[in-house]
C-alpha positions in Angstrom: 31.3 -19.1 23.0 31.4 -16.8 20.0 29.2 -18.0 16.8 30.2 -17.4 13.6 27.5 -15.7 11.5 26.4 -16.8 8.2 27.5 -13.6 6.6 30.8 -15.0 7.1 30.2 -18.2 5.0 28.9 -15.9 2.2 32.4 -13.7 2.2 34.3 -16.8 2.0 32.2 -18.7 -0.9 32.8 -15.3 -3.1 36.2 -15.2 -2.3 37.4 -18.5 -2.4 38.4 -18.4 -6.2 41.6 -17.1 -6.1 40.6 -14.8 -9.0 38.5 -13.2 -7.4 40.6 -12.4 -4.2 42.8 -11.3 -6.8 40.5 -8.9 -8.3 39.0 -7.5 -4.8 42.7 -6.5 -4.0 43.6 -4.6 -7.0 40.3 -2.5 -6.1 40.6 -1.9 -2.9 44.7 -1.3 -3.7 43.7 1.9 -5.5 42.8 3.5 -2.0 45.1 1.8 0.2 48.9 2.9 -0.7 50.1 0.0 1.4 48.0 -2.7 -0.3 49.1 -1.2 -3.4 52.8 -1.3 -2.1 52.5 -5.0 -1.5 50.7 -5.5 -4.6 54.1 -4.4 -6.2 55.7 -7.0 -4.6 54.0 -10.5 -5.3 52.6 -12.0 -8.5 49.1 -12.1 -8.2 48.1 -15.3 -11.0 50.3 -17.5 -8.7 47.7 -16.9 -5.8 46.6 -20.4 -4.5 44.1 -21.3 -1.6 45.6 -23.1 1.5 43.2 -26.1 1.8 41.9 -26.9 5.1 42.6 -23.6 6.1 42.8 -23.3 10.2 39.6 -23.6 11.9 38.6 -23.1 15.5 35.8 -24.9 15.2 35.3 -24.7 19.1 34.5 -21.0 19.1 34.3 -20.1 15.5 33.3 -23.4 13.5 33.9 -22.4 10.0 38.1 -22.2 8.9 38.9 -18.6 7.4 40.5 -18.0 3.7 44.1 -18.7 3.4 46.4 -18.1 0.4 50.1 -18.3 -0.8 51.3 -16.0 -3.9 54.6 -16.0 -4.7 57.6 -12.9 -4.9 57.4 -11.3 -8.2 60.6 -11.2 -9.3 62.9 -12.1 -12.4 66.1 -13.9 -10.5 64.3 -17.6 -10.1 65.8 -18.1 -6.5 64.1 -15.3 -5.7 60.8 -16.1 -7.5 60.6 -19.0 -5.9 59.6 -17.4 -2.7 56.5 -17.2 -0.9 54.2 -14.5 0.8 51.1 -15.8 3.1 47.5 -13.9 3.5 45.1 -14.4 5.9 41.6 -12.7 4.8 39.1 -12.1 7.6 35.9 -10.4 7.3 34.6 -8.4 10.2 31.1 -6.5 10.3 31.4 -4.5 13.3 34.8 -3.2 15.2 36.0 -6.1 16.8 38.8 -5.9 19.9 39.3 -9.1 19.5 40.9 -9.5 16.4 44.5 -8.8 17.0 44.3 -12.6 19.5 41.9 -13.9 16.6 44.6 -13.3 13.9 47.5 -14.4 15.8 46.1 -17.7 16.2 45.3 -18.3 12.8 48.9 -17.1 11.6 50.2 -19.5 14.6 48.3 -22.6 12.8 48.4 -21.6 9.0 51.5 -20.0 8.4 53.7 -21.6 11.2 52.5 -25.2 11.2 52.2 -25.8 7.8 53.6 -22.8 5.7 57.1 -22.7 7.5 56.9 -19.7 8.5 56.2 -17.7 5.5 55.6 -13.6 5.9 52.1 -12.8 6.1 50.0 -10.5 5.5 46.5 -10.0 7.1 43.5 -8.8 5.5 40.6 -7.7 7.5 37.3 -6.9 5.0 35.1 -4.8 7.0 31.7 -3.4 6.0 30.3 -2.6 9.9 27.8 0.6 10.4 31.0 3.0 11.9 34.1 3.9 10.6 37.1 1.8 12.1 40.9 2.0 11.9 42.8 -0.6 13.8 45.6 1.4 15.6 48.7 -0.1 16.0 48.4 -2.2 19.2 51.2 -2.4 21.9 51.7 -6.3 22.0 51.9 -6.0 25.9 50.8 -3.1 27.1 50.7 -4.3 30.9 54.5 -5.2 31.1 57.9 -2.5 31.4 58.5 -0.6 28.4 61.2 -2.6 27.0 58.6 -5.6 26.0 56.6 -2.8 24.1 58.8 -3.0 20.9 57.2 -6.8 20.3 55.1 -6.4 17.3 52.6 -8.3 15.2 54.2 -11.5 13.8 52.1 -10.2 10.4 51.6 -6.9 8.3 47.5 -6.1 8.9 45.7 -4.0 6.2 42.0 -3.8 6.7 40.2 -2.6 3.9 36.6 -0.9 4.5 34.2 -1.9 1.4 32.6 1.5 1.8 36.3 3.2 0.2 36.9 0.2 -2.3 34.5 1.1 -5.7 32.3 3.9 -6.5 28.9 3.0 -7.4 28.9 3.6 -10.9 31.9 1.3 -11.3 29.4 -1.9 -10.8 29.3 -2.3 -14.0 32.8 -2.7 -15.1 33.6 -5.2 -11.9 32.9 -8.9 -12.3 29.3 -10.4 -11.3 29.7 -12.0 -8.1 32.6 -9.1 -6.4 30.4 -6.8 -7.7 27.2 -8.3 -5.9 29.2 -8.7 -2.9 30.1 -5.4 -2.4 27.1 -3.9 -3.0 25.5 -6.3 -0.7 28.4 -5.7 2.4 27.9 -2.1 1.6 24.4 -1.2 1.6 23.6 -4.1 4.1 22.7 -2.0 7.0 20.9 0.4 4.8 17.9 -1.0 3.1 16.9 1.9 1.2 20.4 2.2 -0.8 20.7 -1.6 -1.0 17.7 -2.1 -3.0 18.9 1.5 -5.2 22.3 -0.1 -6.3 21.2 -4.2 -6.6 19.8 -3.7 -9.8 22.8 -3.0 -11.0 24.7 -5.2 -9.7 22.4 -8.0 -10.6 22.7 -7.1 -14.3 26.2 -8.5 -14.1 25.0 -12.0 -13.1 23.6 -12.9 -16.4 26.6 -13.6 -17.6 26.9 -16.3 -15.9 25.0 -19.8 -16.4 21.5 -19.5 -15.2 21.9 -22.1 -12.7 24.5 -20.7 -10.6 23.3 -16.9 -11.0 20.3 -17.8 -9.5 22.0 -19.8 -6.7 24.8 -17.1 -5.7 21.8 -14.7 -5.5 19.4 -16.5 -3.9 22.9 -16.8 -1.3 23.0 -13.0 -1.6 19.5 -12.5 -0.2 20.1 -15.0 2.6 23.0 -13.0 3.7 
């Protein structure tokens, strides 16, 4: 049995709010030309949560963040139209995503989105570098099954390439705590270098709910 960690529970409390998966995207699209290009393609202030996203609460317990945003697009047929994404957060290379994923497409998208396009976005902030290669579906059978792809476009997006540190400032107070905190987790030194920074955003916020989201940034 694999247990979910409580670093995941933090990722998905910041990004829950639509607004700011919106924002996290539009940063980490500056790097990535294919986030970028399906950035182009969807409207991002129509981004909703799925409620009750899937959950394999068997092996995983907690459901992962689910969202629909619709085509952007000035023909209102067309508008009407919607695009899926998974988000996933991973803090070390992990072979098993690829089966991880397609389950949660299989139950999300399938069973209750009608089979909407998807796309997949893995938020990784482990110690080495990783780069999912494009996986042969079945690798074990005759060539001709080898043209079976991924049901889903995957993009995973390393926090280490998505801000540079003296852009803290100008990104909101929870994203920006976030990413310092999935950044610099691993190295204490740095970590406690860049939090003061991004804590400075925070009091913005009501003093109540700074203080909780970083007493839940700590716990991470």
């Amino acid at each position: 049995m694999v247990k979910r960690h409580s670093h995941d529970s933090y990722v998905r409390s910041v990004l829950k709010d639509p607004a700011r998966t919106a924002e996290l995207l539009q940063l980490a699209a500056r790097k990535n030309r294919n986030l970028a290009q399906f950035l182009e393609t969807v409207r991002l202030d129509t981004l909703q949560e799925i409620s009750e996203a899937y959950s394999d609460t068997v092996s995983h317990g907690e459901g992962d963040l689910a969202f629909t945003v619709k085509i952007a697009s000035e023909e209102p047929r067309q508008a009407e139209l919607l695009v899926g994404i998974i988000e996933e957060h991973k803090s070390y290379p992990d072979s098993g995503l690829i089966q991880q994923l397609v389950r949660y497409w299989f139950q999300i998208m399938v069973r209750n989105q009608k089979n909407i396009p998807t796309v997949a976005i893995v938020l990784y902030n482990g110690k080495d570098a990783w780069r999912v290669k494009r996986e042969t579906m079945f690798p074990n059978y005759p060539e001709y099954y080898h043209r079976i792809g991924l049901p889903f476009l995957l993009e995973v997006v390393d926090v280490r390439e998505i801000y540079r540190d003296e852009e803290i400032p100008q990104i909101s107070p929870k994203i920006a705590l976030a990413l310092v905190a999935l950044k610099y987790v691993f190295t204490g030194e740095n970590l406690e270098k860049h939090l003061r920074a991004a804590m400075a955003g925070l009091k913005s916020l009501p003093r109540e709910e700074a203080e909780d989201f970083l007493s839940q940034t700590f716990i991470y």
